[in-house]
N, C-alpha and C positions, 0 to 999 in steps of 0.2 A: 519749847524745851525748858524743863527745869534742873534747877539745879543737885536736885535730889535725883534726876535722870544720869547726871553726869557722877555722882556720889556713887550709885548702883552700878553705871560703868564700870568707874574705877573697883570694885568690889569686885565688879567678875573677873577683871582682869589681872586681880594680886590671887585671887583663886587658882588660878593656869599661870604660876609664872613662868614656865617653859614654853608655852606658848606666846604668853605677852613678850618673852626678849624674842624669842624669833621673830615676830609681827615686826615689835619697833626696830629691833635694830635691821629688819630689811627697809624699812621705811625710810629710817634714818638714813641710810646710805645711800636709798634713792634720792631725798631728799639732799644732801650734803651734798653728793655730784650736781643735780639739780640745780642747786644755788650755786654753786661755783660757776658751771658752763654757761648761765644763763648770764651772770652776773660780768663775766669773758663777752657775751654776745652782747650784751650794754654799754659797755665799756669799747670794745670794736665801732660799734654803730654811732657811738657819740662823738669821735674825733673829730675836734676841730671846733665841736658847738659852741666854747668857751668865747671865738672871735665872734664881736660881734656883725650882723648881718653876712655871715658868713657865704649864704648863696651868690653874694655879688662882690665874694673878691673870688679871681681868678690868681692861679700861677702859671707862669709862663713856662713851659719844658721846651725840652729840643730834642732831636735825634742825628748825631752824627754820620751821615755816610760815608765818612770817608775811612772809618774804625772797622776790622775787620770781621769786626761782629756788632753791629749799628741797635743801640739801646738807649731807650728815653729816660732822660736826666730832669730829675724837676731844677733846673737851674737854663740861665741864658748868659748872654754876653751883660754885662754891665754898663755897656755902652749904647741897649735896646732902651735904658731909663729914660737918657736924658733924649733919645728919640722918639718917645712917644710923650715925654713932656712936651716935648715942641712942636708938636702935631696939633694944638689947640682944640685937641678931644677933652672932654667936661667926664676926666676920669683922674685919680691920683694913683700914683705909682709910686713904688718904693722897691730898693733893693739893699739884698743883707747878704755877708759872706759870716758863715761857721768855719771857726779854725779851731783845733786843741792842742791846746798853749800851756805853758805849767807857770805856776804862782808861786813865788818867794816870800814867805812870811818869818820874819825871824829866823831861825836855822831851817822850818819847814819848808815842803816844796808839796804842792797838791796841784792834780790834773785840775785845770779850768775849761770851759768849754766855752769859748768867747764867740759873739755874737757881733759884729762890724756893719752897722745898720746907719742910713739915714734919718733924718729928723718926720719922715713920715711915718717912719715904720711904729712907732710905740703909738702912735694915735688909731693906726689902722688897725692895728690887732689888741686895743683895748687894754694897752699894760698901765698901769701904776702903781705912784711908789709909796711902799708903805713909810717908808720915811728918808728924805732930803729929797733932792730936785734930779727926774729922769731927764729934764729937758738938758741940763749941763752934764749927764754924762754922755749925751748924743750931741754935744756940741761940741765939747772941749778935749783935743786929746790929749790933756796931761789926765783925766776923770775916767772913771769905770761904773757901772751900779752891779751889783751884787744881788743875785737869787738870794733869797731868805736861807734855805737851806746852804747854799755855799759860804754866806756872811759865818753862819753858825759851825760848817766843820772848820774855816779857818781862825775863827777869833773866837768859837766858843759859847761866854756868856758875856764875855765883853763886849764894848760897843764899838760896832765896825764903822761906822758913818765916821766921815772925816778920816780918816787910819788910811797910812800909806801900805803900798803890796808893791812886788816886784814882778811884772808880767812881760814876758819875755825879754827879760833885758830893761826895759821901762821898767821907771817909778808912778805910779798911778796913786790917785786919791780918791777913794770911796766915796762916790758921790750920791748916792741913793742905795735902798734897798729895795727890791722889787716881789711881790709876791712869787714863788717857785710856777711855772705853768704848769697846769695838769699835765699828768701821766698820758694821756689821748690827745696829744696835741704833735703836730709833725714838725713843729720847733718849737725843742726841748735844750735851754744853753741854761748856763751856771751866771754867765756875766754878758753886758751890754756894755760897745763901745761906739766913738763918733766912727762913719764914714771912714773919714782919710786912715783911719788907723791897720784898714785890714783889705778895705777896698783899692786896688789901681787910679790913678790921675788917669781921668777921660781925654788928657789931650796927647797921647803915645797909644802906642799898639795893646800897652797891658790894658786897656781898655775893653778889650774883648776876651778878656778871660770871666770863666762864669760867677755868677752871683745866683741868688734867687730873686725872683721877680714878681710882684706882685702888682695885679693892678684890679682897684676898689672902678666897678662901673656908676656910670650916675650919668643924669640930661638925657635918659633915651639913646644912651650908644650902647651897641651891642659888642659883644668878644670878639665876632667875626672885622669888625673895622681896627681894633687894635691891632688886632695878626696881622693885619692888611701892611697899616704903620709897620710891624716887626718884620715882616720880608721884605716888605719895599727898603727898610735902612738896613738889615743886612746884605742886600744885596749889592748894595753900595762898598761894604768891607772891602778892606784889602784882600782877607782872605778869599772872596768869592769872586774881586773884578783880578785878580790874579791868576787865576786857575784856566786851563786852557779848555777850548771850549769841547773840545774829542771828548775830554776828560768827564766836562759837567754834564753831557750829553748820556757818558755811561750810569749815571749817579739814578739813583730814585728820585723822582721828584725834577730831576734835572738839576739840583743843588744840592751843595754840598752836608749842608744842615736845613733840617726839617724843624719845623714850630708848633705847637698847639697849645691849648690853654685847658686847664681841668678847674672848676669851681673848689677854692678851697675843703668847702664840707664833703666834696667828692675824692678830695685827695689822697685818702688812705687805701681807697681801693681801686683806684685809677689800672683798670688790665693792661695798661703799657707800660707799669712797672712790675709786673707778675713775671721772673723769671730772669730779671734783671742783675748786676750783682750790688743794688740796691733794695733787693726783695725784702732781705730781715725789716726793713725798717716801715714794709705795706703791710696791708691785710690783702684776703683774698676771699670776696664776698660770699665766693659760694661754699668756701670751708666754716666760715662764721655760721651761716645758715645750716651747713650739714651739723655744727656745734649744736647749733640750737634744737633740732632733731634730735640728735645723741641727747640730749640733757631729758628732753618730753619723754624720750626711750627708753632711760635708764629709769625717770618716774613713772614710767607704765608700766614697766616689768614690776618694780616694785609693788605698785599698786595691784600687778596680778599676783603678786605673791598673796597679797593680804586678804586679797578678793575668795583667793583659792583656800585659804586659810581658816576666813572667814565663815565661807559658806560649810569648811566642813565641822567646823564648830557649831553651825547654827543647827546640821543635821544631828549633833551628837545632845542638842538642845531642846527636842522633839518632845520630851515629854512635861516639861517643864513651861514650856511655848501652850501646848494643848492645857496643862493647870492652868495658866495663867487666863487664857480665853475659858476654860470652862468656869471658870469663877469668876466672868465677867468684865475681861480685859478689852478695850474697844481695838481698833484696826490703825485708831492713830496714836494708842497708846503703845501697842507693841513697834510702829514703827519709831515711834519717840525714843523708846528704851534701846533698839539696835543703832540708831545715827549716837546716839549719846556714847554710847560704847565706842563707835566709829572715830568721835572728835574726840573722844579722849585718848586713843591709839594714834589717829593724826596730828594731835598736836604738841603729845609727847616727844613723837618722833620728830616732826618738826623742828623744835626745841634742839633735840639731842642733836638734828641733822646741823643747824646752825650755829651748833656748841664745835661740830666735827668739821664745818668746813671754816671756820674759826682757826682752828690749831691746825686745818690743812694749809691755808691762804699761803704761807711763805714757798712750800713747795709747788705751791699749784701756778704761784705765781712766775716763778724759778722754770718751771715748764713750758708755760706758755710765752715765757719772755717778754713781761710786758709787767710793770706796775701797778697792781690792783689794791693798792692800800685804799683807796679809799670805795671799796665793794660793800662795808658795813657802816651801809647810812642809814639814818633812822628810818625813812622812807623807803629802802631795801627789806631792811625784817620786817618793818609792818608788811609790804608785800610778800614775802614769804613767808610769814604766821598766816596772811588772806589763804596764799595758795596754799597752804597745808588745811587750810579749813576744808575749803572749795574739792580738795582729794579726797578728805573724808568723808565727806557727803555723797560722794561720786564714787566712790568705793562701798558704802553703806549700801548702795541700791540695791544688787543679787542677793547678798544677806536676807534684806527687808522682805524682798519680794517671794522669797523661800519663806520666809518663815511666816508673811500671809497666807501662805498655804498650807500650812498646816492645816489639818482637822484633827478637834479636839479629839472625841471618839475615837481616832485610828492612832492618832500618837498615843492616848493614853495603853488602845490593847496592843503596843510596841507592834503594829503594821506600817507597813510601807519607809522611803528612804527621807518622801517628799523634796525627792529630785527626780526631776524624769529625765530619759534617756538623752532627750536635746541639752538638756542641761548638764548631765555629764560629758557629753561629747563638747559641750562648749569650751568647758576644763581641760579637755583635752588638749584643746585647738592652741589655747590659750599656753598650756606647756610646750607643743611643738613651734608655738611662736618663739619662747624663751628660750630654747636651743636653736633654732634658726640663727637668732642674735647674735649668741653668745658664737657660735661656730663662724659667720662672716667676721665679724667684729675680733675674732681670734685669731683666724688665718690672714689676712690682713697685715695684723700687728706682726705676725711672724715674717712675714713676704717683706716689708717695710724695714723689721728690723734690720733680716737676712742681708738687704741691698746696701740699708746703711754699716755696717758692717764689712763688707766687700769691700766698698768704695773707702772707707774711710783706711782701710787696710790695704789697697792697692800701691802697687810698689810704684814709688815717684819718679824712677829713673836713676835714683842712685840711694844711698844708704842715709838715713838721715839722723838715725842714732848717735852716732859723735860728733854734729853741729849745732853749733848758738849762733843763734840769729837775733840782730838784734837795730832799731833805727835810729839813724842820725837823727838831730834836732833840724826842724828845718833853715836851711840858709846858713847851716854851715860850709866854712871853704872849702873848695878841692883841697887847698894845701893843709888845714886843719885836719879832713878827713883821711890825706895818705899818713901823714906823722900820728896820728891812731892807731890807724893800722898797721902800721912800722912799728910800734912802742906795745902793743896788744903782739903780733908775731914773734918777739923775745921771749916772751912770759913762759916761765918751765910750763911742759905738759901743753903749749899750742903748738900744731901742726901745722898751718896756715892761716890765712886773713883774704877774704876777697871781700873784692864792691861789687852790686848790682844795682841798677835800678828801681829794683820790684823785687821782692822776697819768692821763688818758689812757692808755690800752695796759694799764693795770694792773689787776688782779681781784681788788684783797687789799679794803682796806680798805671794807667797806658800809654807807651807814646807811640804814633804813628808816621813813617815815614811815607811820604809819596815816592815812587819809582817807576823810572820807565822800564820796559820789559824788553827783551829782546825782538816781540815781535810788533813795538813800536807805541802801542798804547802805556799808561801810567795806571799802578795799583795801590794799592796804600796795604802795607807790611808792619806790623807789629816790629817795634826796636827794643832791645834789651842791652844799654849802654853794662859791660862789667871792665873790673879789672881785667889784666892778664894772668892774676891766679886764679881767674876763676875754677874754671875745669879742672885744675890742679886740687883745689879745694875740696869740690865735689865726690872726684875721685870721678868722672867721666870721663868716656874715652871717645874717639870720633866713632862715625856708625862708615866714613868714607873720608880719605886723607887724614886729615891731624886739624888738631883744636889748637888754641891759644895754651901756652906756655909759660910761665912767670922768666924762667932766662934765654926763653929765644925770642918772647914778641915783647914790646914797648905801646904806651899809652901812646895813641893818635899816628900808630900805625894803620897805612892803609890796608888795612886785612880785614877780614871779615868770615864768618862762620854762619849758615845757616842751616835749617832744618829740611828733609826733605820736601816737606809741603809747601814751602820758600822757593827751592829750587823748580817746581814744577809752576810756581804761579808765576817766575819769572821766565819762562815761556823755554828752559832746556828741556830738552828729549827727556832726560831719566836726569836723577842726583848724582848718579855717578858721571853725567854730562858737564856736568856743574864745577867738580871739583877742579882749581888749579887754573879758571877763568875769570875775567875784568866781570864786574859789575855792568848790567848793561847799562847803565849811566854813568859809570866808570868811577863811581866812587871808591870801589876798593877792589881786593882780588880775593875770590872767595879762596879761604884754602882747605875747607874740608865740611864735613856733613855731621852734625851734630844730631844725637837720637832727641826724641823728642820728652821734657820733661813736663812734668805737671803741674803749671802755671796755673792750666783751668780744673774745673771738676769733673767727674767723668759725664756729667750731664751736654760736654760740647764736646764736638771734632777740635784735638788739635790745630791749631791755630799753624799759620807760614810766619815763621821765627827771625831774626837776624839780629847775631850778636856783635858789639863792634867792638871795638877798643876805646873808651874814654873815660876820662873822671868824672865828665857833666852829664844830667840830660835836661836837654832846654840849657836854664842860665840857675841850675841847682846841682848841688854837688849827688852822687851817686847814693840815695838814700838810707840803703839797704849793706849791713854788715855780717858776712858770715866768717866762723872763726872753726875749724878742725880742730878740737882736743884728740888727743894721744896722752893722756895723761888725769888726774884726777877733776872727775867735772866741777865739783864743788868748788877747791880749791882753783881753776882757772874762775871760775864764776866770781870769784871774790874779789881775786885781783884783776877783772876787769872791770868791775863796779869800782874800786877803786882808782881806775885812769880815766873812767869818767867820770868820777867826782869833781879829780884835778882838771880837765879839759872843761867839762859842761856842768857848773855848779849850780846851776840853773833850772837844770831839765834833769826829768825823769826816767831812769833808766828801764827799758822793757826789755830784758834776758831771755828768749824763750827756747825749748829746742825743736830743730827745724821740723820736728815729726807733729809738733804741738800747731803749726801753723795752718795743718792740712784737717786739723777737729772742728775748726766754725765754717767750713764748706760744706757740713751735713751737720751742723746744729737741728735746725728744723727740720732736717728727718729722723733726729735723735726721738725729736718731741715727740711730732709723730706715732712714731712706735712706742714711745710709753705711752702716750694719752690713750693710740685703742686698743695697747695691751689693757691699761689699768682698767678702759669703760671693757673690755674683754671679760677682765676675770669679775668685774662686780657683775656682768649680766649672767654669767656663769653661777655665778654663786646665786643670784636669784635663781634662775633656773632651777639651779638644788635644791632650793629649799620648796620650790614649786612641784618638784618630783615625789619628793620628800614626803611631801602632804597628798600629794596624789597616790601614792604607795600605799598610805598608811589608809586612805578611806577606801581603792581598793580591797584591801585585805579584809577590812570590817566590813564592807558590802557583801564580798564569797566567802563567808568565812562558813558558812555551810557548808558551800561547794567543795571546799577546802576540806573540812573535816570528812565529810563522804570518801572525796578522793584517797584518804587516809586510810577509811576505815575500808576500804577495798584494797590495798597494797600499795598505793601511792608514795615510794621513796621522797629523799629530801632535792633528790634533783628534782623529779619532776614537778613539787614543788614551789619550786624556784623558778622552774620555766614557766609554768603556769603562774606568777608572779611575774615574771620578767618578762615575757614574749611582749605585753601590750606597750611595755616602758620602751623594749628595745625597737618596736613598729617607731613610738615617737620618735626618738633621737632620731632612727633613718630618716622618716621624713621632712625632720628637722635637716638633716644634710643635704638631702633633695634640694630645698630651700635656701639654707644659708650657704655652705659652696660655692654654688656656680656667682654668689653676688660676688663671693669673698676672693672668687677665680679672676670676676671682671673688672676687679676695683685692685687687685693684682695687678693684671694687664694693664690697665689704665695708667698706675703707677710708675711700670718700668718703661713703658714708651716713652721716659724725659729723659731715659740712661741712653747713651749709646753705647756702653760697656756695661752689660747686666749680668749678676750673680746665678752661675747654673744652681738654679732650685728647685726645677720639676715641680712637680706636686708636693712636695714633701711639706711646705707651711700648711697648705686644705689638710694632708692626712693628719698631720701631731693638732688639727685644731679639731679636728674629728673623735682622734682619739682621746684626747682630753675630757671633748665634752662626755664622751661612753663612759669613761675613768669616774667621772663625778655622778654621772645619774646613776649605773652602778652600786656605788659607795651610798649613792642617798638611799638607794631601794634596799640596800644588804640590811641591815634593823629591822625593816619587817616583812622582808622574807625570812628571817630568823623568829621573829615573830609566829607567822603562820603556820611554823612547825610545833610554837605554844602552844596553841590555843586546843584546850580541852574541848574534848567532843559533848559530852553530855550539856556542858554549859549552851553552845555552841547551837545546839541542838533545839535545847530549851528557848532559847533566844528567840 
C-alpha cells in the first residue's frame, strides 16, 4: 500500500462528507465504547499482579455459622498468625487490620485509611519507600508512612517526611513515603502503621478478633496443610471449646466458623464473596467477561454499520470501478485503493474514538466504580491504533470483493447492481442482528432500572425524611455519647435523639446473640443494642403490645422487644404468643412485637430481630445517632456540627439523612442500568444508521418498481408500505430474537429480589417500541424520497 493509495482515500472521502461523518462517527463510537469496556476488562483481570509472585500468597477467609445469614469474610482471627508460625511449616505469614481514622494537620482534619500490619507484611507484598525508612514505620509506634498521594493532599508541596500529624488522638512522625498502590489491588490504604497500634495483644481474648491473613507458601507445602494448622488452633479457642456440643452438632461443618484460602491473584473474583455485603469491593468474572462481549458487540455493530455503508457506496461506484479496470487497473490494484479508503476511515475514527473515550474516562469511571486513571498507557493506544487498523482491514473485505466483481462492459452500459441476492440478504441478516441487540440490551436496562427503583423507593418501615443520621468516633464513652445526645435534643427545631447500634438501611456492622429456645436447643439471633428513644424517634409503633418508651423504660432494663420472625425462631406458637413473656433463657421479658424494618436490602428475608436496652455493644459505646428535626434542617445541621466540633475536634463529622443511607444498597444496580441503557441506545443508534442505509439502497434498487407503481395510481401510502413492509419484516424478527433474551436475562435478574417490581412485559414492549420509533424515523427520508423520484429519469436509468 501506498501512500498516494491513502492520499486518494482521503480525497474520496472529503468528497461524501455526509457520508464520511456518518461512517466515522459510528466508528468512533464503536471504538470509544470499545476501548473503555475493554480497557475495564484489563483492569478487572489484572488485580493483585502488582504482588509479587502473587499465585503463592494465599488469604485466609472464614465463614461464620453462627450469624444469621453466614457469609465469607477475607479476614481470620489474629491469633491464627502466631499458630501457624509455630507449626514450623516453611511458609511466612503476616497479618494487617484497616481502620478509617481522621488526621489532624494544623487546623485541618482529612480521612486517613490506616493500614496496622506486621514487619512481614511490606516485604510480602513488595512495597517501598520512595523516601525515608518503611522499616520504622512498621516498627515504631510513635511513626506512620504515608501514600504519596495522602503525603501530597495533607502537606501539599511541602515536605512531609519527618512532619508530625495528629491520628486519632496520637502524635505521629512521618516516617517514610510510600508509592500510592494500584487502583486493582484489594489493599488499597492512605498510611502504614506498627502491629501494636491497630492489632489486639495475643495474650487476652482480643486476640481473636479479625485481621487479614496472608500466608506466602514455599519448601513444598501446600494450602491444604495450613488450613490443617488453622482448624486444628481454632479449635482450641475459647470460642469453640466453649460451645455446647447439641449446639456444634446443629452448625455446618460441625463448627462454629468455617476456613478456606483463595490465592491472592484469585481474590477479586473469589464466588464466596459474590453476594456478600462485601460485594462492592469483588468483581464477578462472568459479568467482566459478558463486558468483554458487550465491547467486541458494540465494535461489530459498528463495523456493520460501515460494512453496510460501504458496500453501498462501492455499488454507487460501479462505473468508475469498470473505467478504471477498462483502462487497465489490475485486481490488486483496485483492492489496494478500497483497504486504503478502509484505514483511512479506521483510523480516523480510531483517533476520534480515543479523543472520546478520553473526555468520557471520568464518567465511565464514576460508573463503573473503580479507578481507571491509569487505562491511557502508551502500550494501550498503540493497541488500539493496532485494533483500529486490524477492523479496517476486516471491514474492507465485502467492499473489496464487490467491487472485484465488477464487469467493466456491464458497469460501463449501467446493467446490473453487482450484488446478488445472497448478498443482499446478508445485509439484511446483518440489520436484523442490530435490532436483535439493541431490543435485548434495551429491555433489560428497563427491567433493571425498573427494580432498582422500586427497591430503592420501598418504604423502610417508617418515614425517613425528617432524620439525620450520623456516627460516633470509634471508642467513644457511653457517658460522652449520652451527654451528646442530651446537649443535640435542646437544640431549637430537634425533636429527639436516639442510639443504635447499626444505622437502619445499613449491613455492616452485626452482632449476634446465642439463645436458647424454648424448645431447648440454642440459635444465634441478630441484636440491636438502642436507646430507649429509639421508637419514639422513628415514629414506630408496636405491630403487638408496646415498644420502648423514652419515660416509661430505662437503659439496662430487663425488657426486650422483638420481631416476629424472633418470636417464631424462639420456638412460640405465633408473635402474639410471645408478647408479655420471660425470655426462654430468661434474660429479659419480651414486651411487645416490633414490625419489621429495613436493616437489609430487599434482595434477603427479613432477619429474627431483638432489641434491648443498653448504651454498649460488645465494650463500644452505641455507634450510631439518630436525631428527628421539627424544625429547619439546615439550621439543626449547623448546630450540630457545631457540638461536635466542641466534643470530637478530632474527627470527621458525616451528617447524612436517613433516606440517603438506603442509596449505596443498589449502587451497582444503578450502574447497571445505565451501562446497558448507555450500550442500549448506542447499539440502537447503529442499528439506525444500518436501516438508514438499507432504506436508502432499497429505494435506488426499485426505483423502477416504484415509478411504474406510480404511474398506474399507486398513492403515497402504498408507497410507503411498499417501502416499509421489508424494514417492518426486520424489526419483527429482530423482536423474535432479542425479547425472549431480554425476557430471560429479566428473569434471571429478579430471582436475587425476594420483593420484586410488578412490571409485566411493559420493559420488552417500551424496548420494542423504541426500536420501531427509530427504524421508522431512519426509513421516513426515503420514503419521502421515493415519491421524488421522476419517472422518465427513472425510466432511462
Amino acid at each position: 500500500m501506498r501512500l498516494n493509495d491513502l492520499r486518494i482515500g482521503w480525497r474520496q472521502l472529503a468528497a461524501e462528507p455526509a457520508y464520511s461523518a456518518v461512517v466515522i462517527a459510528g466508528l468512533a463510537v464503536g471504538f470509544a465504547a470499545c476501548f473503555l469496556l475493554l480497557g475495564y476488562v484489563r483492569f478487572s483481570l489484572g488485580y493483585n499482579s502488582h504482588v509479587p509472585d502473587a499465585e503463592h500468597v494465599f488469604v485466609i477467609k472464614q465463614k461464620n455459622n453462627m450469624l444469621p445469614r453466614p457469609e465469607w469474610q477475607a479476614s481470620a482471627p489474629h491469633a491464627l498468625r502466631d499458630a501457624i508460625k509455630h507449626s514450623a511449616l516453611a511458609v511466612t505469614v503476616s497479618a494487617s487490620r484497616s481502620q478509617d481514622m481522621t488526621a489532624r494537620l494544623d487546623s485541618g482534619l482529612f480521612p486517613l485509611s490506616v493500614l496496622a500490619a506486621d514487619t512481614e507484611f511490606a516485604r510480602m507484598f513488595g512495597l517501598r519507600a520512595m523516601a525515608g525508612d518503611l522499616a520504622t514505620a512498621v516498627t515504631r509506634p510513635d511513626s506512620i508512612a504515608l501514600s504519596e498521594s495522602a503525603a501530597r493532599k495533607m502537606f501539599g508541596e511541602r515536605q512531609a517526611l519527618g512532619k508530625t500529624l495528629i491520628v486519632g488522638g496520637e502524635t505521629l512522625r512521618v516516617a517514610a513515603i510510600m508509592r500510592d498502590m494500584p487502583a486493582n489491588s484489594s489493599l488499597v490504604f492512605d498510611a502504614l502503621r506498627s502491629e501494636p497500634a491497630l492489632l489486639p495483644d495475643s495474650g487476652d481474648w482480643r486476640a481473636w478478633t479479625n485481621a487479614g491473613l496472608f500466608v506466602r507458601l514455599g519448601g513444598g507445602v501446600d494450602i491444604e496443610t495450613v488450613l490443617r494448622v488453622v482448624r486444628d488452633a481454632y479449635a482450641r479457642s475459647p470460642a469453640e471449646t466453649r460451645m455446647p456440643e447439641a449446639m456444634r452438632a446443629k452448625l455446618p461443618n460441625h463448627t462454629s466458623i468455617e476456613f478456606r484460602a483463595v490465592p491472592l491473584a484469585d481474590l477479586y473474583f473469589d464466588p464466596d464473596f459474590r453476594g456478600s455485603r462485601a460485594a462492592v469491593s469483588y468483581g464477578n468474572r462472568d459479568m467482566v467477561i459478558g463486558l468483554a462481549v458487550l465491547a467486541l458487540l458494540v465494535l461489530l455493530l459498528a463495523g456493520i454499520n460501515y460494512v453496510n455503508l460501504a458496500t453501498v457506496r462501492t455499488l454507487r461506484r460501479q462505473r468508475e470501478i469498470g473505467v478504471r479496470k477498462a483502462i487497465g487497473a489490475s485486481r490488486w490494484q483496485i483492492t489496494r485503493q478500497f483497504m486504503a479508503e478502509s484505514l483511512v476511515v479506521s483510523m480516523t475514527a480510531t483517533v476520534l474514538g480515543l479523543l472520546l473515550a478520553w473526555l468520557l474516562l471520568p464518567l465511565f469511571s464514576d460508573l463503573m466504580n473503580r479507578q481507571l486513571d491509569g487505562l491511557f498507557t502508551p502500550a494501550n493506544l498503540l493497541g488500539g491504533l493496532a485494533f483500529g487498523m486490524l477492523t479496517g482491514l476486516a471491514a474492507a473485505a465485502y467492499p473489496v470483493w464487490i467491487a472485484l466483481r465488477v464487469r467493466a462492459g456491464e458497469s460501463l452500459l449501467g446493467r446490473g447492481t453487482s450484488e446478488t441476492p445472497h448478498g443482499a440478504q446478508v445485509r439484511r441478516v446483518l440489520t436484523v442482528f442490530q435490532f436483535a441487540v439493541a431490543m435485548a440490551l434495551g429491555g433489560g436496562a428497563l427491567a433493571v432500572a425498573w427494580q432498582t427503583r422500586y427497591a430503592s423507593n420501598a418504604y423502610p418501615g417508617f418515614d425517613p425524611e425528617p432524620l439525620l443520621v450520623f456516627d460516633l468516633p470509634e471508642g467513644t464513652a457511653p457517658a460522652a455519647a449520652r451527654a451528646l445526645r442530651e446537649r443535640i435534643a435542646h437544640l431549637p427545631g430537634v425533636a429527639g435523639v436516639a442510639g443504635i447500634s447499626e444505622a437502619i438501611g445499613r449491613d455492616d456492622y452485626k452482632l449476634t446473640w446465642l439463645m436458647r429456645t424454648r424448645r431447648g436447643d440454642s440459635v444465634g439471633i441478630e441484636l440491636k443494642n438502642v436507646s430507649p428513644e429509639f421508637f419514639d424517634v422513628y415514629r414506630v409503633g408496636p405491630a403487638l403490645g408496646r415498644v420502648f418508651h423514652a419515660g416509661q423504660d430505662k437503659v439496662d432494663d430487663r425488657k426486650v422487644v422483638i420481631n416476629a420472625s424472633a418470636a417464631l425462631t424462639l420456638g412460640f406458637d405465633s408473635p402474639e404468643a410471645a408478647v408479655g413473656q420471660p425470655m426462654p433463657d430468661d434474660t429479659g421479658t419480651i414486651i411487645g412485637i416490633a414490625p419489621d424494618l429495613r436493616f437489609n436490602t430487599l434482595r434477603h428475608v427479613p432477619q429474627p430481630l431483638l432489641y434491648r436496652l443498653d448504651e454498649k455493644t460488645m465494650d463500644d459505646t452505641l455507634g450510631v445517632v439518630t436525631v428527628r428535626i421539627d424544625g429547619d434542617k439546615s439550621q439543626v445541621a449547623s448546630a450540630i456540627t457545631a457540638l461536635w466540633r466542641q466534643t470530637f475536634p478530632n474527627a470527621i463529622l458525616d451528617l447524612q439523612n436517613a433516606r440517603d443511607l438506603f442509596a449505596p444498597n443498589y449502587a451497582s444496580d444503578r450502574r447497571l442500568a445505565l451501562a446497558l441503557g448507555l450500550a442500549s441506545a448506542i447499539a440502537t443508534a447503529l442499528a439506525a444508521f444500518g436501516i438508514y442505509v438499507l432504506s436508502a439502497y432499497q429505494v435506488q434498487r426499485r426505483a423502477r418498481e416504484i415509478v411504474l407503481r406510480k404511474l398506474y395510481g399507486a398513492g403515497r401510502r402504498q408507497i410507503g408500505q411498499l417501502v416499509g413492509r421489508e424494514f417492518a419484516l426486520l424489526v419483527g424478527i429482530g423482536a423474535l430474537i432479542g425479547l425472549p433474551l431480554a425476557a430471560l436475562a429479566k428473569a434471571r435478574y429478579l430471582a436475587g429480589f425476594v420483593e420484586r417490581a410488578p412490571m409485566g412485559a411493559w420493559p420488552l414492549a417500551a424496548a420494542f417500541g423504541f426500536a420501531a420509533l427509530v427504524a421508522l424515523a431512519a426509513c421516513t427520508r426515503h420514503t419521502r424520497a421515493a415519491m421524488r423520484i421522476a419517472p422518465a429519469r427513472a425510466l432511462r436509468d
